[in-house]
C-alpha positions as CSV (number, residue, x, y, z in Angstrom):
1,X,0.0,0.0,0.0
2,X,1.3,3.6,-1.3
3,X,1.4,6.3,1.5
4,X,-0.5,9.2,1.3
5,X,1.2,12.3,0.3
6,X,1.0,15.3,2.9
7,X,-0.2,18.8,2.1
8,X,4.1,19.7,3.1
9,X,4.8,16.9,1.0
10,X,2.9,18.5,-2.3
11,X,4.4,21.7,-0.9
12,X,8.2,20.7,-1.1
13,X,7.6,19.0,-5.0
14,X,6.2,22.4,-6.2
15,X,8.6,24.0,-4.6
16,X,11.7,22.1,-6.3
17,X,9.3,22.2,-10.1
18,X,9.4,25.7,-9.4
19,X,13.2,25.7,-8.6
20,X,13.4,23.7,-11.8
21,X,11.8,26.1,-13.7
22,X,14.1,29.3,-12.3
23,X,17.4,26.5,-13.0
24,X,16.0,26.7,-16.6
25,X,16.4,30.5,-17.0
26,X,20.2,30.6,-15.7
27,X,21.4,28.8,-19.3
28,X,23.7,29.5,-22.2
29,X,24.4,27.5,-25.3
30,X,27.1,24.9,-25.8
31,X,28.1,22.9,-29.0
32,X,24.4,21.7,-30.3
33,X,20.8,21.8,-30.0
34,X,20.7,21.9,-26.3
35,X,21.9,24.8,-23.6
36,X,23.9,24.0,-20.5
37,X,21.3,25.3,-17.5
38,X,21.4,25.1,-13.7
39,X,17.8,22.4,-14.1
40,X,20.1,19.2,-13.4
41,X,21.2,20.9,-10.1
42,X,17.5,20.8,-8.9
43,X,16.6,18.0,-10.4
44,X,20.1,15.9,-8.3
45,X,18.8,18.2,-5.1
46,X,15.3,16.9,-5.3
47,X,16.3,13.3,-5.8
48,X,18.4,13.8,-2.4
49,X,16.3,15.9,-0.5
50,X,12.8,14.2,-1.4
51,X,13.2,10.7,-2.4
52,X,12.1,9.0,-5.0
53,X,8.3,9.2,-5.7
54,X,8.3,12.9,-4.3
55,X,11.3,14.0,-6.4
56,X,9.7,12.2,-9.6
57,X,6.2,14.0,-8.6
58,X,8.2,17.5,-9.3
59,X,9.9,16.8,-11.9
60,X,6.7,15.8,-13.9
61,X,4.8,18.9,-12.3
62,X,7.8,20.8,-13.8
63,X,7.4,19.0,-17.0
64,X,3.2,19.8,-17.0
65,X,3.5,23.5,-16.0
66,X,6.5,23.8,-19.0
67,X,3.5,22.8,-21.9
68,X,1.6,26.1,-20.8
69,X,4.4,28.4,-19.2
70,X,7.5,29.5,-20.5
71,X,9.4,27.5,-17.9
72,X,12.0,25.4,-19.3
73,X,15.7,26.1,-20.6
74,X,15.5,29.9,-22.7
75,X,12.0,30.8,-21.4
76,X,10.6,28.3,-24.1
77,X,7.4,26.1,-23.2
78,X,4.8,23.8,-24.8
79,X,4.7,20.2,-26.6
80,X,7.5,20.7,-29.1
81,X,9.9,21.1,-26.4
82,X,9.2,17.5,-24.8
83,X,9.7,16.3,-28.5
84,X,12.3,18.0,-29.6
85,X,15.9,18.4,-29.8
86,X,16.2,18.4,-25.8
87,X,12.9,16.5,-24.9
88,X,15.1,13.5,-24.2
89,X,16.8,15.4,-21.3
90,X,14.0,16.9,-19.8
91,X,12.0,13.2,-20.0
92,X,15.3,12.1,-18.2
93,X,15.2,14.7,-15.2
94,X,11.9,12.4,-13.8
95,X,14.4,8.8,-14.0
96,X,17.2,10.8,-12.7
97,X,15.5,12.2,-9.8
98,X,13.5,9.5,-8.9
99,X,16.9,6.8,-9.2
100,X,18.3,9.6,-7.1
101,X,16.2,9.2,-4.8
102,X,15.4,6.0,-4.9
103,X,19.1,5.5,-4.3
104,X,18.9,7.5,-1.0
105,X,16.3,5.7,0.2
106,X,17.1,2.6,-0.3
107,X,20.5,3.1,1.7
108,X,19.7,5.9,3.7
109,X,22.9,8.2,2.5
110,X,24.2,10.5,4.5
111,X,28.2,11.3,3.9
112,X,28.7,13.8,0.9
113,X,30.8,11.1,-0.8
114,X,27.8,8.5,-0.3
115,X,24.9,11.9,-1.7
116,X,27.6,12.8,-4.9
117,X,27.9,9.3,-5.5
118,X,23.6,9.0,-5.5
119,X,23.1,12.0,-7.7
120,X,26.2,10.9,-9.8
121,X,24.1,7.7,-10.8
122,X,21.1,10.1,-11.5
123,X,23.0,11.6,-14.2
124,X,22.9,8.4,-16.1
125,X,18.9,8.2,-16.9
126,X,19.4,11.9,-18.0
127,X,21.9,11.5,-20.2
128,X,20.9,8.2,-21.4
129,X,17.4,9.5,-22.2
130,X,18.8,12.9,-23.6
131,X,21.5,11.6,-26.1
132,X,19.5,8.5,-27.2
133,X,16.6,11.5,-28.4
134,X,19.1,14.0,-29.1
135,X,20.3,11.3,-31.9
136,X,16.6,10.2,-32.9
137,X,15.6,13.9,-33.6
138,X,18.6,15.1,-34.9
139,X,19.0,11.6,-37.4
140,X,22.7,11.5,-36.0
141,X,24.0,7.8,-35.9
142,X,27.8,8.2,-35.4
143,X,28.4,7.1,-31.5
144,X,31.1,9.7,-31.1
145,X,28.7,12.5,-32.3
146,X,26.0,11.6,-30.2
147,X,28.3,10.8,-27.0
148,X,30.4,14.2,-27.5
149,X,27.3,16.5,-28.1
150,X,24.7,14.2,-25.9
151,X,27.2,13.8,-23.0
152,X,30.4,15.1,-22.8
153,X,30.2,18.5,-23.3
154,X,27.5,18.9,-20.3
155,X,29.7,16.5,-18.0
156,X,32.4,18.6,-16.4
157,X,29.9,21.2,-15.5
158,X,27.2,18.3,-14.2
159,X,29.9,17.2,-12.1
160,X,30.6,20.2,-10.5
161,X,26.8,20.3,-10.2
162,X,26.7,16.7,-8.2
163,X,29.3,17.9,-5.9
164,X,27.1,21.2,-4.9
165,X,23.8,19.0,-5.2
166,X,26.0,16.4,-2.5
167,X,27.2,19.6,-0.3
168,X,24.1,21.3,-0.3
169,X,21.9,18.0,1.0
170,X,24.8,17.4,3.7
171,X,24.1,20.7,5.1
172,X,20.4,20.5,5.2
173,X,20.1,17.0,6.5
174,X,21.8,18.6,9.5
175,X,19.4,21.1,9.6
176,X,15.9,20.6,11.5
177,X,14.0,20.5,8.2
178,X,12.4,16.8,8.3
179,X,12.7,16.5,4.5
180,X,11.5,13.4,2.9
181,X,14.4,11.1,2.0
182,X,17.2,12.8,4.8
183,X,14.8,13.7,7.6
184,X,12.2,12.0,9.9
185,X,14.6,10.2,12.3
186,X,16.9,8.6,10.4
């Protein structure tokens, strides 16, 4: 049997789609169809701050508010977006988040080698997701094309962003907050 979400619960997954959405506005363009942005900071934040199901529950608010508002990456919005160039990514910050999260959970991290390590993995459904579509929409079928412009050109600056996501969950586990996946007496 699924527990119940709380009203705080709800509260906390809009709070990090709306985080999201603000990541999305702090881009710039790289090689390619798709910007380098501040989302997959959030999106590794909400994976270790919220768990699994709660994390995944914002990131698909994020992605249903983005069809009507101009929230993601560049102030764009709406269905061609989720199908386009960079759909594949954005799909990928609900996998990453919730295997993130699920992660955390499931081994109740708490060192910020054990968290960087957890949001590290959550990079993989992103990038996995986001190069496979980046390929399929762009009709590019040479391996090192895809995996240069898919992956490595976001990777140095994701890393950086696992280490902050990892130092940033540290610091608020040891706060009083009872958040879902570092909280609540663990």
């Amino acid at each position: 049997m699924t527990k119940a979400h709380t009203t705080r619960d709800l509260a906390l997954a809009a709070l990090f789609a709306a985080l999201t959405a603000a990541g999305a506005y702090v881009s710039f363009p790289l090689y390619g169809a798709v910007p380098f942005s501040l989302q997959v900071l959030v999106v590794l934040l909400a994976g270790l701050l919220l768990g699994a199901r709660l994390a995944a529950l914002s990131m698909t608010a994020y992605l249903l508010v983005g069809l009507v508002a101009p929230v993601y990456a560049g102030g764009s919005s709406g269905f061609g977006v989720l199908v386009g160039p960079a759909g594949g990514y954005l799909w990928g910050f609900i996998a990453g988040a919730a295997l993130t999260g699920l992660i955390v959970e499931r081994w109740r991290l708490r060192s910020a080698a054990a968290l960087a390590a957890a949001a590290a993995a959550g990079l993989a459904p992103i990038y996995i997701l986001g190069a496979g579509w980046l390929a399929f929409s762009l009709r590019v079928s040479d391996p090192a094309v895809v995996v240069g412009a898919g992956v490595l050109q976001f990777l140095p600056g994701d890393l950086l962003k696992v280490a902050a996501a990892a130092l940033v969950a540290r610091a608020l586990a040891a706060a009083p907050l009872e958040l879902p996946a570092l909280g609540r007496g663990r």
